[in-house]
N, C-alpha and C positions, 0 to 999 in steps of 0.2 A: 542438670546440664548435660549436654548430650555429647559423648565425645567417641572417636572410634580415629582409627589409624588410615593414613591414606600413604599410598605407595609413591616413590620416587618416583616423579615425572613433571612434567613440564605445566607450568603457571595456568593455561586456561583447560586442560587434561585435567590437572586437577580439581577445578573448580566443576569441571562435567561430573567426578566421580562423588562431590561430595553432594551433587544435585541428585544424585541414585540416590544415594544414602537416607537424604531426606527424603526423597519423594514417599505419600501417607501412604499409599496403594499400592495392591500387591501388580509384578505381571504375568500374573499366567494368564493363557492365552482363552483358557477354559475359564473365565473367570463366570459364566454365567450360568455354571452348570451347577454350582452351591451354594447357600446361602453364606458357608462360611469362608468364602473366596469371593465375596463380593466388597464388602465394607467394613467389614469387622462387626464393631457393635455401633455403627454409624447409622441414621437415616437419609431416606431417600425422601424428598421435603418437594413437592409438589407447588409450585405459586404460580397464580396466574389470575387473570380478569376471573371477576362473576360468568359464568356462562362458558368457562372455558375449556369444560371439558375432564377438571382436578378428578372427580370424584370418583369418576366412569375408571376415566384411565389409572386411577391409582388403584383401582379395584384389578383392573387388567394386569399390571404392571407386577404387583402382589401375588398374584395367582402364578404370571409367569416366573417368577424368583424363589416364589414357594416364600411368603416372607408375612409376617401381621401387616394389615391395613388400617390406619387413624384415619376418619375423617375428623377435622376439629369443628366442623359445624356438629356434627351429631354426636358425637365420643369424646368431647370437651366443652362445648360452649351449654349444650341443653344439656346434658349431663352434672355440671356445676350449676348452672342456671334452673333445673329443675322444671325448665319453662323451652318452648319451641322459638329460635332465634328469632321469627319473625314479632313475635309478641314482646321479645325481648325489648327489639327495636322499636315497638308502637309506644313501649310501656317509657323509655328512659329517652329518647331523640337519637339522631345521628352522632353526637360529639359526647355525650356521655357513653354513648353506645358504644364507640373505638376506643375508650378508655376502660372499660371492665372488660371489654374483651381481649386489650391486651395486659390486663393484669392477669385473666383468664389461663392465656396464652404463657408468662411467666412461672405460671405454679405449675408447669406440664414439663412431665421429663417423660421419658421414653429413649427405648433405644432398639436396632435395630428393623425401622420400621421400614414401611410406604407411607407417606405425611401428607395428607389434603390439607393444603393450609385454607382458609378464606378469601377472599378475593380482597380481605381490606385486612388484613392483616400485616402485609408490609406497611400502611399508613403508624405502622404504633413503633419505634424506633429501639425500643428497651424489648419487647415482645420478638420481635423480628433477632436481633443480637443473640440473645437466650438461645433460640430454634435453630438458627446458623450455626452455630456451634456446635450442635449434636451430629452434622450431617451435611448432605450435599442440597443446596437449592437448587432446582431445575424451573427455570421460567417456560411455562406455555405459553410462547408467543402468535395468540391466534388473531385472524383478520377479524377487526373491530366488525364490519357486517355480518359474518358467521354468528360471531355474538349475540350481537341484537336479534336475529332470526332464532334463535336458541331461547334468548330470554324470552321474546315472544310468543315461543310455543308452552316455554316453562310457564306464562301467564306471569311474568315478572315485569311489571313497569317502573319501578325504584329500586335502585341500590344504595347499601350504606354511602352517605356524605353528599345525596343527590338531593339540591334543592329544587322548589319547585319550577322557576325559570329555567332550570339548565338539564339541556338534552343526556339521554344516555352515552350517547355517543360523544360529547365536551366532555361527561365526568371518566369515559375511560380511556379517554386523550388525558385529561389530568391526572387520573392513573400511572401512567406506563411510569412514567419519571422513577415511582417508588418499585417499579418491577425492575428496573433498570440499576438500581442503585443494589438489590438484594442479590441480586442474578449471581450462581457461581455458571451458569451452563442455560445456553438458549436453547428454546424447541422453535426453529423456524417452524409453522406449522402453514401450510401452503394453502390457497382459498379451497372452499371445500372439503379441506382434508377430512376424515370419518375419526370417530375415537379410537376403533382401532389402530387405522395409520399412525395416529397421535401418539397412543402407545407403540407402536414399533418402533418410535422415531426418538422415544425416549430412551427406551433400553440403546439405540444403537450411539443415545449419547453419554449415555450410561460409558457404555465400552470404549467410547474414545477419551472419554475421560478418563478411565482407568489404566489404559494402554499409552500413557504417555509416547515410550519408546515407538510406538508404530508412526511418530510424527517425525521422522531425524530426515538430518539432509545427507548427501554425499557430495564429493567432488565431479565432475563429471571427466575426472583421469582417474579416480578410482578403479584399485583392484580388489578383487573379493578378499586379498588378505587383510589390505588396509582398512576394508568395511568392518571385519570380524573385530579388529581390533581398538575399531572407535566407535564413539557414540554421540552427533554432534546434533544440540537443539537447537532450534529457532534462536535463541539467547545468547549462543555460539557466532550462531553466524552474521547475528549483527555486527557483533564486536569487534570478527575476526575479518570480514570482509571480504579477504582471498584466500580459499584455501591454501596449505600447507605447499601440495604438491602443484600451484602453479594454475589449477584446475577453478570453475567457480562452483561453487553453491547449487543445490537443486534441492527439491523435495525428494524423498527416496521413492515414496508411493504416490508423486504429483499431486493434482490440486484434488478436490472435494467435486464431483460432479454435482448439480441443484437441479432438480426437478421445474417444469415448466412450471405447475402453484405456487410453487415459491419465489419463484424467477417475479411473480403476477403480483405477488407481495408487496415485491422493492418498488415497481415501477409505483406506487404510490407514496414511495418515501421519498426524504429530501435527500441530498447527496452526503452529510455524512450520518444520518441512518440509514443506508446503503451501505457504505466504506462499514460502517461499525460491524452488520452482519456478515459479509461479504471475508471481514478480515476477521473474524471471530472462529469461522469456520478455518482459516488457514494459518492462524495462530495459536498454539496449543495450551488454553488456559494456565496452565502448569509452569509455561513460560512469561505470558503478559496475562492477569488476573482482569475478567471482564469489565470490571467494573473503574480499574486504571485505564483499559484499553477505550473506552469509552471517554476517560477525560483526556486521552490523549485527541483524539481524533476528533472531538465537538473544539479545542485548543487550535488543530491545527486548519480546521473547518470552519473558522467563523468570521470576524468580522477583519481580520486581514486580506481576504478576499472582497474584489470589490463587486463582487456579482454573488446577490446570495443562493443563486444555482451553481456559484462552484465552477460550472463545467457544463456551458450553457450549451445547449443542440441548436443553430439557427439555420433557416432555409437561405442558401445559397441565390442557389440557381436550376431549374428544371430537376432532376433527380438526384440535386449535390445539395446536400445539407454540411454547414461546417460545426465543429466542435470547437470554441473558445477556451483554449486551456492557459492562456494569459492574463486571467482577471488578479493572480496571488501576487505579491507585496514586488518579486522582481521580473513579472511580466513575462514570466515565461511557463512552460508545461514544468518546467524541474519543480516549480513551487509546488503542482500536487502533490509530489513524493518526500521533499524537502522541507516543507512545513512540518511531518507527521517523520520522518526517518530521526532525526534529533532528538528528540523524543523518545521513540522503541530504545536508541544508542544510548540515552543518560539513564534508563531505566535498565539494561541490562547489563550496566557497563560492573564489574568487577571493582572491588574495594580497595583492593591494595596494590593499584598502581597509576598512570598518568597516560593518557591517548595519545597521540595525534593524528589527526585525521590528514591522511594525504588524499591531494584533488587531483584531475589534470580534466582543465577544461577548454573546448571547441567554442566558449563564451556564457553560454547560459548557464553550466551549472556550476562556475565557481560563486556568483553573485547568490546561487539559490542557497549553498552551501552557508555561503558565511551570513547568511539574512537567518535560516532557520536554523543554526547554533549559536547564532547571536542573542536569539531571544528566549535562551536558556537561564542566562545568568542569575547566578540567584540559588540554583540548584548544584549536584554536583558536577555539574558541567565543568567548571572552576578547574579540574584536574583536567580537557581535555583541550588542545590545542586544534587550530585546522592552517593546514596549510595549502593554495593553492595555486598552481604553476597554470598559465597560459599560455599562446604563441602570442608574440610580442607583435605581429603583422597579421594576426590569423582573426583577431576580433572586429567587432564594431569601436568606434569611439564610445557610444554610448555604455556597452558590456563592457567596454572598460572602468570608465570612470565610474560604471556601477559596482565592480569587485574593489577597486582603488578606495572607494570611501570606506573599506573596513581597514584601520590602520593600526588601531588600536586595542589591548588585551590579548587573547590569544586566536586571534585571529589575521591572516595577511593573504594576502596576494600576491607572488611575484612574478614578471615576464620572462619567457625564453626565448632568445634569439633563433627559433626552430618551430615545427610545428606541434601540431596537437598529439599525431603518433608517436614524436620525442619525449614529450611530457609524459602519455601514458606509458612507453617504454617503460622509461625511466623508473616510473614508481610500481612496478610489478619488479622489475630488477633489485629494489630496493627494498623488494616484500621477501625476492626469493634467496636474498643472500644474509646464510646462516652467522655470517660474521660483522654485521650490519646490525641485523634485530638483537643478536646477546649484546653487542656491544650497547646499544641506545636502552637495551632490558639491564646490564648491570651496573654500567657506570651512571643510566637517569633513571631508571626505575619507568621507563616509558616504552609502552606498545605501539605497533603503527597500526591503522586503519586507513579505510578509506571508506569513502561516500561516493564514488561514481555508482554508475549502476551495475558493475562487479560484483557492487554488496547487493545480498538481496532483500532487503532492508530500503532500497531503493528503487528495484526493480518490481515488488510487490505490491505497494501503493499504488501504482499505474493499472493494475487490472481493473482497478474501481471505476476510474473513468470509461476506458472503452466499453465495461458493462453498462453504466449509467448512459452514455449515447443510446446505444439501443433500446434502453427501457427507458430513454425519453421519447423516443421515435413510437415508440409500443404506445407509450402512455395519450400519448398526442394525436393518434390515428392514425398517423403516414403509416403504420405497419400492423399486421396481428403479431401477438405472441408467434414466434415459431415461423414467419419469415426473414428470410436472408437478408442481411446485409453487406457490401463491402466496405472496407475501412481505409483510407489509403492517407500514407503515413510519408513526412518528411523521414529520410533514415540515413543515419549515418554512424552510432556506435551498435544499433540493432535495437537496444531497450526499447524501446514504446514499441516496434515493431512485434518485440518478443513476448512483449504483455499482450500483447493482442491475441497474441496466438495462444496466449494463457488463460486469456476470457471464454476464448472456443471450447479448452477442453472444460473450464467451468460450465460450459453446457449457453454458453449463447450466441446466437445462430448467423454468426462470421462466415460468410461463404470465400472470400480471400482478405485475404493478406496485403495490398500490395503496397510496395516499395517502391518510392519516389526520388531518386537522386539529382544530386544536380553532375557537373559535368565531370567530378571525378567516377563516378559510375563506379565505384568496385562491387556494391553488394547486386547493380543488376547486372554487372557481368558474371557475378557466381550464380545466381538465382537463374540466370539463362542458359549458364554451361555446364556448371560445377568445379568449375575453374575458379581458384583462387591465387595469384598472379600477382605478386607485389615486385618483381623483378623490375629495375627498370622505371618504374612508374615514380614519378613524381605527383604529391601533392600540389593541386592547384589551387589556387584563394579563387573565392567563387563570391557572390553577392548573399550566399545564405552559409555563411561561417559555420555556425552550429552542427554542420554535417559535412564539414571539410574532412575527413576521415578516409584514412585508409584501411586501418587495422581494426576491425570492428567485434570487437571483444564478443558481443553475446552472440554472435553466430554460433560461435562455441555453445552455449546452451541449447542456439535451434536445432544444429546437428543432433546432440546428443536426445534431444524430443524427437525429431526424425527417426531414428535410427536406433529407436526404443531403449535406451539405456545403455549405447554399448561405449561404454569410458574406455577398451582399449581401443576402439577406432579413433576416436576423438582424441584421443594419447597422441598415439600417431602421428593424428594430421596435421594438430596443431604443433607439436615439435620439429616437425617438417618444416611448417611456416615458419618457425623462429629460426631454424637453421638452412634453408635453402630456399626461405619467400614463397613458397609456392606448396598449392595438394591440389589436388584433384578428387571428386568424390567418385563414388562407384555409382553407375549408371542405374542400378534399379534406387540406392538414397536418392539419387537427383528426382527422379519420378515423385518418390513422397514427397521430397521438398518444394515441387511446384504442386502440389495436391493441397496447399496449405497458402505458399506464396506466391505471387507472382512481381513483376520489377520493372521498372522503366527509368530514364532520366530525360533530364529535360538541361539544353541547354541556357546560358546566361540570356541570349536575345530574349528567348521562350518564357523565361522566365520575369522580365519586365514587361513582354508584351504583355501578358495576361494578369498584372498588376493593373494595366493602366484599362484593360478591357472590360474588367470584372466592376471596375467601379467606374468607368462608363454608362454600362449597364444597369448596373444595380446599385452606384453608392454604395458599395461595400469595399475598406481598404483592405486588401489583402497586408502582410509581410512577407519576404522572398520566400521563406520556406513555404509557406502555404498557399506561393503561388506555383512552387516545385511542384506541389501534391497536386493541385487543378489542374497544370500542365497533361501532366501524367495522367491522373483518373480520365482525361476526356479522352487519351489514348488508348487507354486500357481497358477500362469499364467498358459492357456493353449494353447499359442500359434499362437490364431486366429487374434491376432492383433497387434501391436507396444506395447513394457512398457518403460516407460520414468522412470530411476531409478533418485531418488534423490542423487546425489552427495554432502552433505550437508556440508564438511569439503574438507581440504584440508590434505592428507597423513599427511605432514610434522606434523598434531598438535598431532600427536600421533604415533610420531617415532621406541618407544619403541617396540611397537606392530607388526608394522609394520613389523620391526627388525628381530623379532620373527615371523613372518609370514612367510619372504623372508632368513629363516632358516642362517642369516648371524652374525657371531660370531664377537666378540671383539669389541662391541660398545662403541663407543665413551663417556663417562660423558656428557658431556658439549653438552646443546641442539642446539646451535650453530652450532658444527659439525655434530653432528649427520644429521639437514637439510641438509648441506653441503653434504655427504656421500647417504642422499637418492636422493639427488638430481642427483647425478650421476650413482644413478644405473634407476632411471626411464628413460624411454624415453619419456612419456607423462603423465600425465599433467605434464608440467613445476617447479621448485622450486617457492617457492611465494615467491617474490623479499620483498615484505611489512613487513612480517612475519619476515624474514631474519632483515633486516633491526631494527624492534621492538627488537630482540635481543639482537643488535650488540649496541643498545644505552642504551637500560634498564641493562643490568648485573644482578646477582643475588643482590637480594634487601631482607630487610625484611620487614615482614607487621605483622599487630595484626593477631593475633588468638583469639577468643572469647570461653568460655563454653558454651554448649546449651542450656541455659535458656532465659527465656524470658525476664527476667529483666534485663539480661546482655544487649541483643541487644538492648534493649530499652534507654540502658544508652550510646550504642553506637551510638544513633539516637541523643539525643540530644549534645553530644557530638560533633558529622557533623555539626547540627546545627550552637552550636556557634561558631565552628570553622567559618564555612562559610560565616554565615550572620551577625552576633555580632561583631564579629573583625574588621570588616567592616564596620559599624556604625558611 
């Protein structure tokens, strides 16, 4: 049993220091300069298709580590077998063949090696377990055509378990599943890539495997004292949501750039083999283990979604293509990030205490919230609670009665007689007072959280999509690899704006940014001035709620991308706006910042005229927000390239409007029919059957309404609380 002392300090501090402790690997920095500062007496275990390159590059890989090389076709199988594997195989068939060779496989120990497994060697489950154990698997994940040209030249027309009706290319489609299951660590391997490459790319995953620490995040008010003295992983930040000092979440050393062959990869995957590589490279094995992270994301990737592209690219209109990010269970973009955030949070969540999730939603994402922790249950979810606050006049009818039907367990909704910047106030106030969290940390044993896109847990998921636009655009024709797109985004707390800009530095070829508001306009009056201006200014209720906002949290991340890391400017600015409403940036930041974005808004007329235009035209219904973004791209845009508009909702959540847009009288009460009714006059997108359905089961319900103060909600926190956890006891 393993035991060692840990120092006085605070509940998730500790939990970071006892994850050093464990961690199997050393970190020096030098770690590839020795063989004995590499793995100890561990192997390095090579798996991958037939043809894929194991044998060459383990031969390379070997050489460069200075370390012994197994291959187990030649140094295990004909070695025991006394016989050349191929003869093996003519002599016994396919399926007695994967059974002596994984008994083969069994009676093999070694250590310290470079390991060529066989390419059918993950098929044997006992054989496979054995090997794991001694060492690290590394999958060469090479393009299935590389392959086939490979085998081709090798004069290989069959492989183990290949019958005679079924191509090479179906049996190592049936393959992967077993590579995918073994995997501790991917080698994206890009089309074409050479075995050299191959080997470089392994050693370099070699070293981020081993360098855990080189994957931490910081605050983005961080000071160099605070960095030396913390160390916050991936694991952290899910759980924690807001940093300590008020500050959010970032990567310390940003995202992973990809090379254009790799990029060339994905464009032939579906959308969550996409999401799996994509988030695999930005999640640090050590924190989510590949082979969890993979049933999280096929979970949160499948058949709750009603479109099985996920995140379908459709042509608009002349050089506007839209993005459908409303096909997941509450019709809106939150469900990409909210189906799969639930998930990363019950998997990292900490043993010995009780959550709650604080919300504060503009309408969409309290519904996405309580949909994707709802369908945890079962797990240890059971310890975490979610609570979410909206503006009681700031929603749709429909976004309501869609957060209203969760009434029961540990989950609610309540309204504020205030708007959406009250509510998020409110729960960042609630994060940052020290006599708040001891007191709910000792007298209930209960942490807070949150799920906006503060956490980055939320904010990370969203890169997948705007990558996936483009490599459907790639995939489809409308572009090569490697030209530009714009992307132009309903915006209003920043998140999906910000992911976009997180796709670029992933390396895909984002030529702007832009930001579509409606008629409160704050992020394109800072984008146009660098003025940030709350003085004064009243929120306005607009026809597209979801971006009723004033106070837009993740700008704070864009500055700090801007303006390359500098957390004491961002300190600064943003304690400025808390205390005097207002900053101003410095005139050469403003420069980079329009280097990246750019901003417009569009008023309310503007915005139903071009509901009712676009499907004049084309039978296409838009919803307000994504007629915000068409307003604006047709202002902005100048035509030289593709713009992929964000579709962020789906019509049906804001009927009314719509209503009113498509100038049709004698609407329906009851939001029920009213879906029913648009449903029948679009011709595309389709009714959302899910939506429909939330409806047809929820009925009008009644829920709290709260005054805007702060003690009210406060009283409504601990009140979740004992509901939740106390009664339970």
């Amino acid at each position: 049993m393993l035991s060692f002392a840990v120092p006085s300090m605070g509940l998730l501090s500790a939990l970071r220091t006892v994850r050093c402790y464990l961690s199997p690997f050393p970190t020096s920095k030098s770690w590839l300069s020795t063989k004995a500062s590499l793995l100890g007496d561990k192997n390095i275990l090579l798996m991958g298709a037939p043809g894929a390159g194991k044998t060459t590059v383990g031969r390379i890989v070997a050489h460069r580590l200075g370390l012994p090389v197994v291959d187990v076709d030649d140094d295990v199988l004909e070695t025991t077998w006394k016989m050349p594997v191929a003869a093996k195989l003519a002599a016994v068939g396919g399926e007695r063949f994967l059974e002596e060779e994984g008994q083969a496989l069994c009676n093999f120990s070694v250590s310290g090696c470079v390991v060529s497994l066989t390419g059918s060697n993950p098929l044997h489950a006992a054989a496979m377990q054995h090997v794991k154990e001694s060492g690290l698997v590394i999958y060469l994940d090479v393009d299935s055509e590389d392959i086939i040209q490979r085998l081709a030249r090798m004069k290989v027309n069959r492989i183990v378990g290949q019958e005679a009706e079924t191509s090479i290319r179906d049996i190592l489609r049936y393959r992967k599943q077993f590579y995918e299951k073994w995997l501790d660590v991917r080698v994206l391997c890009g089309k074409g890539d050479t075995v050299e490459e191959v080997a470089e790319k392994v050693l370099k995953a070699m070293e981020r495997y081993q360098n855990h620490a080189a994957e931490t995040y910081v605050s983005t008010r961080s000071d160099s004292v605070a960095l030396s003295k913390q160390t916050t992983y991936f694991s952290d930040v899910v759980v924690e949501g807001l940093a300590t000092d008020g500050g959010l979440y970032v990567p310390k050393n940003g995202f992973p750039n990809i090379g254009a062959r790799e990029w060339l990869r994905l464009a032939d995957m579906s959308y969550p083999e996409r999401a799996l590589v994509l988030l695999e490279k930005c999640i640090h094995p050590l924190d989510i283990s590949a082979l969890d992270l993979r049933t999280m994301i096929f979970k949160a990737y499948g058949s709750n979604f009603s479109s099985e592209a996920v995140a379908p690219v459709k042509h608009l209109i002349h050089n506007q293509y839209v993005q459908e990010l409303f096909h997941g269970p509450t019709a809106s973009f939150k469900d990409l990030a909210l189906q799969l955030m639930p998930q990363l949070f019950a998997y990292c969540l900490p043993q010995m205490c009780n959550y709650l999730i604080l919300v504060a939603t503009s309408g969409d994402t309290g519904s996405a919230v309580l949909n994707g922790f709802s369908s945890l249950r079962g797990t240890d979810i059971h310890r975490t609670g979610v609570l979410v606050f909206f503006p009681e006049e700031g929603v749709s009818e429909i976004q309501k009665l869609q957060m209203t039907s969760y009434g029961e367990g540990n989950a609610r909704a309540i309204s504020v007689l205030s708007d959406f910047d009250f509510c998020q106030r409110t729960i960042k106030r609630m994060f940052g007072e020290c006599g708040l969290t001891g007191h709910l940390a000792v007298e209930y044993s209960t942490v807070l959280s949150t799920a906006n896109s503060i956490n980055w847990a939320r904010l990370l998921p969203q890169v997948v999509y705007h990558s996936s636009a483009y490599l459907d655009l790639s995939r489809d024709g409308v572009i090569k690899f490697g030209e530009p797109i714009d992307v132009c985004i309903p915006s209003g707390n920043f998140g999906n704006a910000m992911s976009a800009v997180y796709a670029k530095q992933m390396g895909i070829p984002i030529r702007k940014v832009i930001c579509a508001s409606n008629h409160n306009r704050i992020i394109t009056d800072f984008i146009t001035t660098g003025e940030y201006d709350l003085r004064g200014r009243p929120l306005m209720l607009s026809h597209s709620p979801a971006i009723d906002i004033l106070k837009s949290s993740n700008l704070e991340r864009f500055i700090y991308h801007v303006s390359n890391g500098d957390s004491r400017l961002v300190k600064e600015l943003f304690t400025r706006l808390d205390r005097q409403q207002h900053f101003q940036v410095p005139e050469p930041l403003l420069g980079r910042m329009q280097q990246d974005v750019t901003a417009g808004w569009c008023s309310e007329d503007d915005c139903l005229a071009a509901i009712q235009s676009v499907h004049t035209q084309t039978g296409y219904l838009m919803d307000t927000h994504t007629a915000v973004a068409k307003v604006v791209a047709d202002r902005l845009q100048d035509g030289l390239c593709p713009v992929v508009l964000c579709s962020t909702a789906h019509y049906g959540k804001f009927a009314p409007a719509v209503f009113e847009a498509l100038q049709i009288q004698n609407i329906p009460e009851d939001p029920l029919e009213q879906l029913k009714e648009l449903g029948s006059t679009a011709s595309r997108p389709e009714i959302h059957r899910d939506m429909m359905k939330c409806l047809e089961k929820s009925g009008r319900r009644g829920h709290t309404v709260c005054q805007a103060e702060y003690s009210v909600l406060v009283e409504e926190v601990e009140s979740m609380i004992h509901d939740s956890f106390l009664k339970v006891m």
